[in-house]
N, C-alpha and C positions, 0 to 999 in steps of 0.2 A: 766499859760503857754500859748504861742502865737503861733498859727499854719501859718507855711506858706509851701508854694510849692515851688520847684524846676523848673526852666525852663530845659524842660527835654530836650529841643533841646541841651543843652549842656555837655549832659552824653549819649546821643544814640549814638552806634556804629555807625563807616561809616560816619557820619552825616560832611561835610566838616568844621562847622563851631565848631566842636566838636575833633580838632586834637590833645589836650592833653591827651583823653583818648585813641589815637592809637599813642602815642608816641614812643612808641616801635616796632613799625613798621616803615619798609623802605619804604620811596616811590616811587611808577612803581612797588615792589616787588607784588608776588601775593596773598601773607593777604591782602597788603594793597588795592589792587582792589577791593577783594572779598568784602572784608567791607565796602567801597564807593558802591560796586554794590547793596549792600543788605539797603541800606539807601535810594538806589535810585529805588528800587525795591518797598519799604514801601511804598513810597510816590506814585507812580504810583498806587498801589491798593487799597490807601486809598482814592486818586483822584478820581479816575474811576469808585470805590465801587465795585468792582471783585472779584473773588476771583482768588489765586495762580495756582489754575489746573482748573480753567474754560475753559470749549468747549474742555477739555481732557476725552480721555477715559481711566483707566487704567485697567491691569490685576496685580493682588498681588498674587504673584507666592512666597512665604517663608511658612513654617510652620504653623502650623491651631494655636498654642501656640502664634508665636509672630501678624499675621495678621491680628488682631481686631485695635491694634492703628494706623498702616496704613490706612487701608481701614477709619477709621474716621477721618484720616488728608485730606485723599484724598477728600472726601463728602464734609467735612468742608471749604476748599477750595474751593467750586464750580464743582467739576467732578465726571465722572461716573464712577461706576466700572461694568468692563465686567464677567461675570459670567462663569467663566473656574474652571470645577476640573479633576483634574489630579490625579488618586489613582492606 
């Protein structure tokens, strides 16, 4: 059995040189933005080496149940979270 890879530039969403898997999207509509924007959104953070909420501060204001994966998107990302409770 012979392994090979994928060039994955041609399966990522948004990706412009990757238009038959947003085929079903209209273009100018607003999927079709969102998804060119989030391709062009990757590549700027993977340039840069940033993260998504660097140099943010946030507060996570839902539920003590669902607020643990928030608050670790938010970190993971580069930002800080502000220390508010409200009881």
């Amino acid at each position: 059995m012979q392994c090979c890879l994928f060039q994955e530039d041609e399966f990522e969403w948004g990706n412009p040189s990757a238009l038959s898997v947003m085929r079903d999207l209209k273009p100018k509509s607003l999927e079709y933005e969102l998804a060119l924007s989030a391709h062009r959104w990757r590549r700027t953070l993977t340039e840069d080496a940033t993260g998504a909420f660097m140099g943010m501060r946030a507060i996570v204001c839902i539920s003590r149940e669902r607020e643990e994966p928030f608050k670790r998107l938010i970190l993971a990302g580069g930002g800080h979270l502000v220390d508010f409770r409200y009881d």
